[in-house]
C-alpha positions in Angstrom: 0.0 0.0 0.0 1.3 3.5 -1.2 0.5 6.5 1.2 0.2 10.0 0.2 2.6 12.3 1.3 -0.1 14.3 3.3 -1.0 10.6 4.8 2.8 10.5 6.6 4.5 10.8 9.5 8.2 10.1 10.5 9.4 10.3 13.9 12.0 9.4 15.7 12.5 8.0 19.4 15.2 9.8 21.7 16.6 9.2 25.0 19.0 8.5 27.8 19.6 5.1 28.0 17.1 3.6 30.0 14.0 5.8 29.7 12.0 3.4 27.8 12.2 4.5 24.0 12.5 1.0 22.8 9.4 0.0 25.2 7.7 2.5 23.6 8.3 1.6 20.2 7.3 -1.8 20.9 4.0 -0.4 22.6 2.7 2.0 19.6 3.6 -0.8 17.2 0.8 -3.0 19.3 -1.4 -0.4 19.4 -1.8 0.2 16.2 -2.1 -3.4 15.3 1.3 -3.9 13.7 2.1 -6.6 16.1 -0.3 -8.8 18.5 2.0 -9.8 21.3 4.0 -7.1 23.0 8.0 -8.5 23.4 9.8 -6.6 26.0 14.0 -6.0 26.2 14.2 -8.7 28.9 12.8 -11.4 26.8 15.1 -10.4 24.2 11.8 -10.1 21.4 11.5 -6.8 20.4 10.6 -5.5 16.9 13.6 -3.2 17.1 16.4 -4.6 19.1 16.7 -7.7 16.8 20.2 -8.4 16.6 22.3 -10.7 18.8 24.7 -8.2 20.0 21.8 -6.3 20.9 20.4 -9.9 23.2 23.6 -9.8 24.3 24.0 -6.5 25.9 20.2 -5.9 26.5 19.8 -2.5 25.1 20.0 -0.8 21.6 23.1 -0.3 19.5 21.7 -0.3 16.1 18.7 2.5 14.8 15.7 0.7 13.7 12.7 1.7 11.7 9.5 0.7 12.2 5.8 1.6 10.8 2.2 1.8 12.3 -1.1 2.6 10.4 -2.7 4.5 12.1 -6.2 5.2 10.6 -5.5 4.6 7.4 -1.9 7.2 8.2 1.2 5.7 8.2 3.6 6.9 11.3 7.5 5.5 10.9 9.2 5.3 14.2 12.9 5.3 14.0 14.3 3.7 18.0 17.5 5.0 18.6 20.3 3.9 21.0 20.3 6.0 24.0 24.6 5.3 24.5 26.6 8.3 23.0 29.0 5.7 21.9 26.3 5.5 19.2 25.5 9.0 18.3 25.4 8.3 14.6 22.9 6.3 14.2 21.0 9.5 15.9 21.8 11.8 13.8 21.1 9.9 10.7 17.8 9.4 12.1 17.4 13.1 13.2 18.2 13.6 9.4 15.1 12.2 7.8 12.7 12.7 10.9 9.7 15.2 11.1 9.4 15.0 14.4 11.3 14.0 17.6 9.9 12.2 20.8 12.6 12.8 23.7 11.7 10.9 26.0 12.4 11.0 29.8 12.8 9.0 32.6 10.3 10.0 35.4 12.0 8.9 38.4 15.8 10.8 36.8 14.0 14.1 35.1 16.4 15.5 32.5 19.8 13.5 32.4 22.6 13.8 30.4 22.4 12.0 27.4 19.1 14.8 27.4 21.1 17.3 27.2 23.5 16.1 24.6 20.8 14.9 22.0 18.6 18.2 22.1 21.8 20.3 20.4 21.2 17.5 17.5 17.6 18.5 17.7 18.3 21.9 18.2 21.0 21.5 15.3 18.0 20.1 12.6 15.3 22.5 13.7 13.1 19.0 14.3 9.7 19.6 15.7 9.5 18.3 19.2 7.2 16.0 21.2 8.1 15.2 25.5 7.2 12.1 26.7 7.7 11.3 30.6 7.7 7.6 30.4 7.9 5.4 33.5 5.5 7.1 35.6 4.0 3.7 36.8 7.8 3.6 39.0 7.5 3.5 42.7 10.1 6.8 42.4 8.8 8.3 39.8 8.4 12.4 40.1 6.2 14.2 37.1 6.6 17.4 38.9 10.4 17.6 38.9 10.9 16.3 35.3 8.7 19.0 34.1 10.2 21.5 35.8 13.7 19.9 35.0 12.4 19.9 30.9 11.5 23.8 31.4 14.2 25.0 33.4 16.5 23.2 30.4 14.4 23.7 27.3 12.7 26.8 28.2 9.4 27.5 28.7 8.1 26.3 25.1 7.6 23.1 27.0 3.6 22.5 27.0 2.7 20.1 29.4 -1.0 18.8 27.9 -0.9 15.8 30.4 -0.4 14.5 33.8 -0.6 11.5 36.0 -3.2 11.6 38.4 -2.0 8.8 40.5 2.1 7.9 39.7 4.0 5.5 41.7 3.0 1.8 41.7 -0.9 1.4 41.1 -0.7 4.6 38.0 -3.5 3.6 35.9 -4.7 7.4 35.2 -3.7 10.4 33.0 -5.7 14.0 32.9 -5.6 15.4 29.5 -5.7 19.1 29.6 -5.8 19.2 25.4 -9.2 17.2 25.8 -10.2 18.2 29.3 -10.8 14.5 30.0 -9.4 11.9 32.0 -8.3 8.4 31.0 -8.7 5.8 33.2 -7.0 2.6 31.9 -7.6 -1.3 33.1 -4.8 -3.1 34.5 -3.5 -4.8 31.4 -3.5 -1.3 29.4 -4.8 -0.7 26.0 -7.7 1.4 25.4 -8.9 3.8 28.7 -12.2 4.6 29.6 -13.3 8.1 29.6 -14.1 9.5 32.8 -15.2 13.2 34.1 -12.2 15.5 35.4 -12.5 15.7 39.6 -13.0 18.7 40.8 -10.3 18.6 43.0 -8.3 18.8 39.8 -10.1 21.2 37.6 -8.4 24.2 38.4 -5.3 23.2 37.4 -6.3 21.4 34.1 -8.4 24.5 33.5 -4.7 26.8 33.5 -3.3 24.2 31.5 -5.8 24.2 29.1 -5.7 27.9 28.6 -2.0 27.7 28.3 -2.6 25.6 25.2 -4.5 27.5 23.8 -2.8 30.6 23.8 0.2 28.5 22.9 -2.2 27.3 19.8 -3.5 30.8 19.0 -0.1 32.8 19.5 1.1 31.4 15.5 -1.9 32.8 13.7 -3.3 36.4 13.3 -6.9 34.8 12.4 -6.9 32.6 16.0 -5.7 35.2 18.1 -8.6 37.6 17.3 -11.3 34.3 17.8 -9.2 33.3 20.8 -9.7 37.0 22.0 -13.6 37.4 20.7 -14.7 34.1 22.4 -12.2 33.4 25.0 -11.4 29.8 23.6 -11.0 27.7 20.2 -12.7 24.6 18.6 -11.0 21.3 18.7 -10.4 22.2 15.0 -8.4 25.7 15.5 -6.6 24.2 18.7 -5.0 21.7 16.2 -4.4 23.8 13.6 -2.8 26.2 15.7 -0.5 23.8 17.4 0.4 22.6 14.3 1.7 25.3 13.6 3.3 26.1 16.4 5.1 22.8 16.4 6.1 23.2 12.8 7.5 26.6 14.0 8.8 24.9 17.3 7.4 27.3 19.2 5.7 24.9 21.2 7.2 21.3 23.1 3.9 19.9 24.2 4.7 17.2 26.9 2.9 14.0 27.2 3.5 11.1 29.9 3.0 7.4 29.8 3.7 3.8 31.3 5.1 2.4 28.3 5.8 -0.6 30.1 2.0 -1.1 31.0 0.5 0.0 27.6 -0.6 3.5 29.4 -0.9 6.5 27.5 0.8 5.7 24.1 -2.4 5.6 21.9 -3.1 9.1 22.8 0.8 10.3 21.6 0.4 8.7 18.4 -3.1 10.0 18.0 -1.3 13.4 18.5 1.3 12.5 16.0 -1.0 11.6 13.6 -3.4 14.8 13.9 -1.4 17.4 14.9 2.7 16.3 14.0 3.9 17.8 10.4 3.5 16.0 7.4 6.8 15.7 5.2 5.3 18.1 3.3 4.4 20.6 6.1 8.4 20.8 7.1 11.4 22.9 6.1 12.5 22.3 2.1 15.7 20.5 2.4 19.0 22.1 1.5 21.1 21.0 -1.4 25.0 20.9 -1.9 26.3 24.0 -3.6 22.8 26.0 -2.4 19.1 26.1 -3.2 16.3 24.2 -1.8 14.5 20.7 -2.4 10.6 20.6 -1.7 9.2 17.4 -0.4 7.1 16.9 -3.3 5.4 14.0 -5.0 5.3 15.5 -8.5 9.0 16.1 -8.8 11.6 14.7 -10.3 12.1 11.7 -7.7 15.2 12.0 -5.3 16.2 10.0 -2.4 18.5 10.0 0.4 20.5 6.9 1.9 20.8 7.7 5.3 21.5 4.0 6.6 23.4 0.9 5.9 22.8 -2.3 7.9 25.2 -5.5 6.7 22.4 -8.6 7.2 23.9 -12.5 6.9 22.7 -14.1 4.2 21.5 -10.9 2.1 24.2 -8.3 2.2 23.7 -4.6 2.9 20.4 -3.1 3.4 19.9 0.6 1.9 17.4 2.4 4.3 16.4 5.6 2.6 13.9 8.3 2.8 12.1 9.6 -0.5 12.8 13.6 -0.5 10.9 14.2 -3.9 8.7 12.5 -6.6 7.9 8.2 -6.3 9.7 5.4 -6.4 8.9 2.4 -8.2 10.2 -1.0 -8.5 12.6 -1.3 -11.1 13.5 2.7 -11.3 17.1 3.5 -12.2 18.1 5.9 -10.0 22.2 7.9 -10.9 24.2 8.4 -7.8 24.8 12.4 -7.4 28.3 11.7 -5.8 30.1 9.3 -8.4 27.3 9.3 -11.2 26.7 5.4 -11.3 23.5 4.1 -12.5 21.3 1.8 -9.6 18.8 -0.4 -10.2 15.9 -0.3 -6.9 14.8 -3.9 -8.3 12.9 -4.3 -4.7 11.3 -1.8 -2.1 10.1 -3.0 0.6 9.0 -1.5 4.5 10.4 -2.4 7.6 9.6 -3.3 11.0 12.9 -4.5 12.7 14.3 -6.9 10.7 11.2 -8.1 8.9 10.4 -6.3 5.3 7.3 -6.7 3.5 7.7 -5.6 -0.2 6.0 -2.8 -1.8 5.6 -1.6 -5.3 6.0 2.5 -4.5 7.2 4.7 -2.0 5.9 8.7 -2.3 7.7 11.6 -1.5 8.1 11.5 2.2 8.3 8.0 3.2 11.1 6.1 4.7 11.9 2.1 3.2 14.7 -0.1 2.1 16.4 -1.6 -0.5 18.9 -4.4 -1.3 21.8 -4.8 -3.5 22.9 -1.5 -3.9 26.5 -1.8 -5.8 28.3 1.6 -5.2 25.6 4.0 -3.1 26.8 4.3 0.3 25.1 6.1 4.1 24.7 9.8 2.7 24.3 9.7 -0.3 21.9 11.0 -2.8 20.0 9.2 -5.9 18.2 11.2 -8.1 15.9 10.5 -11.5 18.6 10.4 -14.7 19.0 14.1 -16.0 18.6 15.6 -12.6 21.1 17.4 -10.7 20.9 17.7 -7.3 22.5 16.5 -3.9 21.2 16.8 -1.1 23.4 18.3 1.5 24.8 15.4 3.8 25.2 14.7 7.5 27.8 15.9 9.4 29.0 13.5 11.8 31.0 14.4 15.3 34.3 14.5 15.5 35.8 10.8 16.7 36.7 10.9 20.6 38.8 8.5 20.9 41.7 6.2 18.9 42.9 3.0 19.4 46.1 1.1 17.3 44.7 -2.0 16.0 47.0 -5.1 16.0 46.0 -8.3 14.0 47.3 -11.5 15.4 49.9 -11.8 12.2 50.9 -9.5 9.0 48.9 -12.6 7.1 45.5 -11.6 8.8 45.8 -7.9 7.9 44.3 -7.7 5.0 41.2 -10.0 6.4 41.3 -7.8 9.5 40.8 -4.3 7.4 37.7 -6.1 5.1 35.9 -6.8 8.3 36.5 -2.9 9.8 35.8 -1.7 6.5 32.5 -3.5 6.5 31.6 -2.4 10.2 32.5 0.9 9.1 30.0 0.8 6.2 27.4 0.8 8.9 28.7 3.3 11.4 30.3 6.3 9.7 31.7 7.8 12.9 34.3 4.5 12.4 36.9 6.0 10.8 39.7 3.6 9.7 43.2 4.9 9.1 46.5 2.8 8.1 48.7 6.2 9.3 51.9 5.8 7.6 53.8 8.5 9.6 53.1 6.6 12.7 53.0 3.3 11.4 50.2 1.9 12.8 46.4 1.0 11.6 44.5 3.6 13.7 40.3 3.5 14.7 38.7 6.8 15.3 35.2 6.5 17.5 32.4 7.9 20.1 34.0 5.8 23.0 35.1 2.6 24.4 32.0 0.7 24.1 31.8 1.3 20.3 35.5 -0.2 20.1 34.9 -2.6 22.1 31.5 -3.8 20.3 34.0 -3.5 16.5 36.1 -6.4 18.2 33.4 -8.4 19.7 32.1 -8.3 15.5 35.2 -8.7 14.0 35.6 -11.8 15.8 32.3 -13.2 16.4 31.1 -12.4 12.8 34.1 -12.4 10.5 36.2 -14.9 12.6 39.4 -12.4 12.6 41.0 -12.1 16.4 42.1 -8.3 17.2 43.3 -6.4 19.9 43.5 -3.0 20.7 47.0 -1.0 22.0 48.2 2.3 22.6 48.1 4.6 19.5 51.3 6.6 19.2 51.5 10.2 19.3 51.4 12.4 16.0 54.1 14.5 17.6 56.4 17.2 15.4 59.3 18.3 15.0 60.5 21.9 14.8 63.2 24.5 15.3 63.9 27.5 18.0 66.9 29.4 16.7 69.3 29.7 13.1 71.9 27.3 12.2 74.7 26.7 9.5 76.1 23.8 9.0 77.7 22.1 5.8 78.0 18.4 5.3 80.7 16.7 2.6 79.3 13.1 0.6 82.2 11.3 -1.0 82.5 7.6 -2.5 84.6 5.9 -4.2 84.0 3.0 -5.3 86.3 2.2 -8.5 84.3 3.4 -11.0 82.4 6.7 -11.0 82.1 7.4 -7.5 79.8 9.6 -5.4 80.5 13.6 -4.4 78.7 16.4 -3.2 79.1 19.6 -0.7 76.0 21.2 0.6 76.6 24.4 2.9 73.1 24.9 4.7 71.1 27.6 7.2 68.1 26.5 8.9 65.7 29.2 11.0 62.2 29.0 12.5 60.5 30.1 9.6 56.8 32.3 9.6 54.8 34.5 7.9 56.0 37.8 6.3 59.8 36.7 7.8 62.9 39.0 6.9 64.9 37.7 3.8 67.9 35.6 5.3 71.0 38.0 6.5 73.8 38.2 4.1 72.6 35.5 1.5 71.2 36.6 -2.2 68.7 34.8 -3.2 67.9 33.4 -6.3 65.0 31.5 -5.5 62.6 30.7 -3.1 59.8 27.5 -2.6 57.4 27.7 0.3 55.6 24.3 0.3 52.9 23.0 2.4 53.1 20.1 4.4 51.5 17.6 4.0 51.5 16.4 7.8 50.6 20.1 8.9 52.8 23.5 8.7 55.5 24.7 5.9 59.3 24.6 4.4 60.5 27.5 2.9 63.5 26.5 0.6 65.7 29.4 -1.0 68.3 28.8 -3.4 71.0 31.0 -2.3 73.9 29.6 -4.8 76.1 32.5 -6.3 79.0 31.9 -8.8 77.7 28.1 -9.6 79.7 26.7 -6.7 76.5 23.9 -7.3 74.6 23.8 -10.4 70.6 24.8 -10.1 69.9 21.5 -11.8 71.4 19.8 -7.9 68.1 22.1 -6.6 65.0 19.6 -6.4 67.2 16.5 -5.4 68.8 18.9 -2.3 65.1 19.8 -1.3 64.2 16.0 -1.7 67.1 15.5 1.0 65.9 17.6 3.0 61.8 17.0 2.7 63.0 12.9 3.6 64.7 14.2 6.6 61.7 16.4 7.4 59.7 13.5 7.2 61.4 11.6 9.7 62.9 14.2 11.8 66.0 13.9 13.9 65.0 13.5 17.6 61.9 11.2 17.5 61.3 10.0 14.0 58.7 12.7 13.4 57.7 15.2 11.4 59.1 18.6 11.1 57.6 21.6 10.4 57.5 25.3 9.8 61.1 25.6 9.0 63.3 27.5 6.6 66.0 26.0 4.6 68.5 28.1 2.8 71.4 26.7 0.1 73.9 29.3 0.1 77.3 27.3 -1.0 78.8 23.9 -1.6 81.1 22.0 -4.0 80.5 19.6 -6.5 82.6 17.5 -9.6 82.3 17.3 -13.3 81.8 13.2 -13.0 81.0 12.1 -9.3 78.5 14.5 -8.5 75.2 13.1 -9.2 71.2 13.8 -7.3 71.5 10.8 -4.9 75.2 12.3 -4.0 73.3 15.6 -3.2 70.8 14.0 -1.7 72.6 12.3 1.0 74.5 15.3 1.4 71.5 17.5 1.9 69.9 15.0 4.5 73.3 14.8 6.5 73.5 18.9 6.7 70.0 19.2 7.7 70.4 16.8 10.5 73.5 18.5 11.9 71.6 22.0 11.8 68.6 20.9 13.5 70.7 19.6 16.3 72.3 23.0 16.6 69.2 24.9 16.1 67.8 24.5 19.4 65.1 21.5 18.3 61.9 21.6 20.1 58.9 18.8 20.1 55.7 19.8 19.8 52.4 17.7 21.4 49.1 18.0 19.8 46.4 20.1 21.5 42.9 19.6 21.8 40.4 21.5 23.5 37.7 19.5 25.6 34.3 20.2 26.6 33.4 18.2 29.8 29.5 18.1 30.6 29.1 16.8 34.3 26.1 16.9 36.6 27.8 19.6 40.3 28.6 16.3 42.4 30.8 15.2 40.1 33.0 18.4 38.4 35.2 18.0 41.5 36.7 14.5 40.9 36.5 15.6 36.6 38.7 18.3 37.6 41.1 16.1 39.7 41.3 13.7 37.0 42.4 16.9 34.2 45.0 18.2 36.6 46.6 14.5 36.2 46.3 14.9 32.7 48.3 18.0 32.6 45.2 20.1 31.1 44.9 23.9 31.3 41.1 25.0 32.7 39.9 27.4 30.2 36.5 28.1 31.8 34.1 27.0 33.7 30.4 27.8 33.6 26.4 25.8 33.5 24.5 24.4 31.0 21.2 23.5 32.0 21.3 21.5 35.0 24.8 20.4 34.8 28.4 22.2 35.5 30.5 22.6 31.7 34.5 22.9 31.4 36.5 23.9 29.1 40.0 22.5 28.9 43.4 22.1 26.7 44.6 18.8 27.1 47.6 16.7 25.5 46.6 14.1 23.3 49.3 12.1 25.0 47.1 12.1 28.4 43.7 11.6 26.4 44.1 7.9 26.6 41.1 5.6 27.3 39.4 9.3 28.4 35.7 8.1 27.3 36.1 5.2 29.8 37.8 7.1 32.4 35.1 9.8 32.9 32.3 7.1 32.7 33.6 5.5 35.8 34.3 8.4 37.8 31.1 9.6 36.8 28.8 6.8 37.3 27.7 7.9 33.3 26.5 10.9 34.6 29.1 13.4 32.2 30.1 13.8 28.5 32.4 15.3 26.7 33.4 16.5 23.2 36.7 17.4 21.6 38.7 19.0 19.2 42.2 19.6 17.7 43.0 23.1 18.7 46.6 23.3 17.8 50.6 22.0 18.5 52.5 23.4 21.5 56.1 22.5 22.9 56.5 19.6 25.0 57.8 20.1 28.8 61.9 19.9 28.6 61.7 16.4 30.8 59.3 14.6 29.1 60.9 15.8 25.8 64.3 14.2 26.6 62.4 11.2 27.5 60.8 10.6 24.8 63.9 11.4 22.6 65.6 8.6 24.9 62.7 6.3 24.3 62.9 7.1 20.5 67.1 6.5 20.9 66.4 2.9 22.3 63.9 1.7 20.3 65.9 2.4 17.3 68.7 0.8 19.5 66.7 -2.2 19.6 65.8 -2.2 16.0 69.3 -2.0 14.8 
């Protein structure tokens, strides 16, 4: 069955882990018929959390999408993992969502992992729905996770609903929106209807007319009815919310027992008549500017915005349909590498089961199979049309690992199965470093590394293990040096000679020209590792022929790239060639060569040599009762505070910290803060080492190569 665009709704479950979003999912999906048993995460038979890994560890790694019909509407609910570790598989959700249900524990109120997903939401403008699940909990507290949500997300939050009786025994909710109260049976399901007491209708009557003049706040035409009669029709209260969620002006705030099948027929209800269509949101933007409208007439256009890896079938293409219709059997060109695929199959999904389709309008979300060269964010788009839409933009990785196969031999079957995982996950970043020799993975955190091991071996039958990643450190200089080096060979026949007379200096920007030296030419290269060389020819009378030029700055750039104290890179140095020597027949460009690495070696010894570290900065979110062992912990790590302030509930700080000391970080401020603090980071820039550890890690660098010899 084909739905009209008008006729769908996409929305997607966030939360903390452990507020019930997968519970929930499984709830609306029996609600509205989809299922006829209700599987819960203990029993391990839930429609989303299908895989084993997911069994294994009892909660949900992977996004899954999921439909309901919902009178004769279709609603897709995309579950989410609640783990940070797994913060892509949000935001590709966020991506194609209309609408976002945050849901919230109601014995914790607003927690972390909160906090962190609403600046995705706040990043995609997506329209907003509250939920506060889990008021059936003996602990539970409404009150405080309203006024937690407000406090945090401002006063947009529209509570419409609240528990009359929370704690064990819940079984009723008061509906401000409808002015009615819901009584449910013990098993859940559909509630009887029941008369507001009027113990409680003065507060459901000042909720009810805070609706309202949330509703009637959007449109000129419903402020003047809401002033002329004091109130609006059912109609013009969902109209106007509409609007005001489109807008997201307006959170409204629902609660529920998901658990006990207690309130989650009136949210979808709300979805369904009040959430945005496709249509109703925000045209999406395209690469390289202008807008794409979700419309069913156009030209047809999708978006990949998911790839699962399924034994037995390959990958699975989840997509959402931005324009026009897919059909079976359309050819569809790839906007990023212009390759022609066939969609020989649609189908729908709920968990891991599909049903086939023969159309999906502008709007919906399915899946596909077989897809040969279309990856996660991509666009496809009907042959002759050119468009892209613009693609996700995925956090930064926060943490590295080195990754050691059990022999050279398993290499290559080691890097198939990471590049397959990585398929899936595009926060995996994969990266054989060849200036640190290692094969490096960039993630979220340590349970995401540790869950890549537990598939490389369990599914692709490759053992692993994770060490230490070395340092990107570089190598630089503080002060000028001259310094000439002599190459000569003889070896019987034509031998080897060459005479390079060099100056090194820090170099920057807009730098004087070099005292007493003409020069003839001048180079300023980027690096490729990061920073510059400036190389002047400074040659007068011929002493070396220009032609010697290129293969003395190749001497020098191989010396650069393996730099005299540690083996690392150097940077943001000057190199001037103001005299040498050379001969008719020995001198040749490897003779200069050597010669030109050997003089650059002994001028960088004399030039004051200096490591630098990388930098990055850190942003630590922590809940008060925590920030003082976070801030122990940094001082270890020889950070600099940069500030310190609040965001929301919870204490923020800023910090520059060596990449040397951010080590296993992710796991490190999990444990000292019982899960209860986050953080982001960034490259901010290089700075020198401290004198001792410097020598020690030259000395470290001497003996290894001691070792190697």
């Amino acid at each position: 069955m084909s739905y009209d665009t008008s006729n769908i709704r996409n929305a997607v479950l966030l939360g903390h882990p452990g507020s019930g979003k997968t519970t929930l999912a499984e709830t609306m999906l029996f609600e509205s018929g989809s299922i006829t048993r209700r599987g819960t995460v203990e029993d391990r038979n839930t429609v989303s959390d299908y895989t084993d890994i997911e069994h294994e560890r009892g909660n949900s790694i992977f996004a899954a999408l999921m439909h309901d019909d919902w009178r004769g509407n279709k609603i897709n609910v995309l579950d989410t993992p609640g783990f940070d570790d797994f913060i892509g598989e949000v935001v590709s959700s966020l991506k194609v969502a209309d609408t976002a249900l945050m849901v919230i524990n109601a014995k914790s109120g607003v927690e972390v992992g909160t906090e962190l997903l609403w600046e995705y939401v706040e990043d995609f403008k997506t329209p907003t729905l509250f939920v506060v699940n889990q008021v059936d909990h003996e602990k539970s507290d409404f009150d405080a996770a309203v006024e937690q949500a407000t406090a945090r997300f401002g006063n947009k939050v529209l509570p419409i609903q609240y528990p009359l009786n929370q704690g064990t025994g819940f079984n009723t909710i008061v509906d401000a929106l409808r002015m009615t109260m819901y009584v449910f049976p013990p098993e859940g399901g559909k509630p009887e209807k029941q008369e507001i007491p009027a113990s409680e209708k003065d507060r459901v009557l000042a909720m009810h007319n805070a609706i309202v003049e949330a509703a009637a706040e959007n449109d000129e035409e419903l402020m003047e009815r809401y002033f002329e009669h004091g109130t609006l029709s059912e109609e013009e209260l969902a109209y106007g919310l509409r609007v005001a969620i489109g807008n997201r002006a307006v959170f409204p705030l629902f609660c529920a027992s998901a658990i006990n099948n207690m309130g989650s027929g009136r949210i979808m209800g709300f979805i369904n008549d009040v959430c945005p269509a496709p249509n109703q949101r925000s045209a999406a933007p395209l690469v390289g500017g202008g807008e794409l409208e979700c419309n069913p007439d156009d030209d047809t256009t999708i978006f990949i915005f998911k790839t699962h890896n399924e034994p037995r079938v390959g990958n699975i293409s989840y997509f959402k349909v931005f324009s026009g219709v897919l059909k079976a059997g359309d050819e569809l060109v790839n906007a990023s590498n212009r390759t022609t695929e066939r969609f020989g199959q649609l189908y729908i999904a709920n968990g891991k089961n599909r049903e086939p389709v023969d159309e999906l309008r502008a709007g919906d979300l399915g899946c596909t199979v077989k897809l040969k060269n279309s990856h996660t964010n991509q666009t496809l788009t009907k042959k002759g049309t050119d468009r892209e839409i613009e693609p996700i933009k995925y956090p930064n990785s926060r943490i590295e690992v080195a990754v050691v196969p059990p022999s050279k031999n398993e290499m290559e079957k080691l890097m198939k199965a990471l590049h397959s995982i990585a398929e899936e996950d595009p926060t995996l970043i994969i990266e054989q470093s060849k200036t640190l020799k290692q094969t490096l993975l960039y993630g979220q955190g340590q349970l995401q590394l540790d869950l890549v091991k537990h598939r490389v071996e369990s599914e692709f039958g490759v053992s692993m293990s994770f060490e230490k990643p070395r340092i990107p450190y570089r190598e630089t200089i503080t002060r000028e040096a001259n310094e000439m080096y002599r190459h000569k060979k003889q070896t019987g026949g034509a031998g080897q000679f060459a005479e390079v007379h060099m100056r090194i200096e820090p170099y920057y920007e807009d730098m004087p020209e070099p005292a007493g030296l003409t020069v003839r030419n001048r180079e300023v290269e980027d690096l490729p590792w990061g920073g510059k060389l400036a190389y002047y020819w400074c040659i007068v009378g011929g002493s070396i022929d220009s032609r010697f030029s290129n293969a003395i700055k190749k001497g020098v750039l191989m010396k650069m790239e393996e730099g005299p104290l540690t083996g690392s890179n150097c940077q943001d140095i000057r190199v001037c060639i103001y005299d040498g020597k050379m001969h008719p027949v020995d001198s040749n460009d490897m003779a200069f060569m050597i010669a030109s690495q050997q003089a650059f070696k002994l001028c960088f010894s004399k030039a004051a040599p200096q490591l630098l570290e990388p930098i990055y900065e850190v942003e630590i979110l922590c809940s008060g009762d925590v920030m003082g062992d976070v801030m122990g912990d940094l001082q270890t790590r020889r950070a600099i505070i940069m500030g310190m302030g609040t965001e929301g509930h919870y204490q923020k700080i800023t910090a520059r910290v060596p990449l040397a000391e951010m080590y296993l970080y992710s796991s490190t401020l999990r444990s000292i803060s019982q899960g209860r603090a986050k953080f982001t980071r960034r490259f901010a820039e290089y700075v020198a080492v401290p004198p001792d550890i410097q020598q020690k890690l030259i000395q470290e660098y001497k003996e290894q190569a001691g070792d190697e010899d």
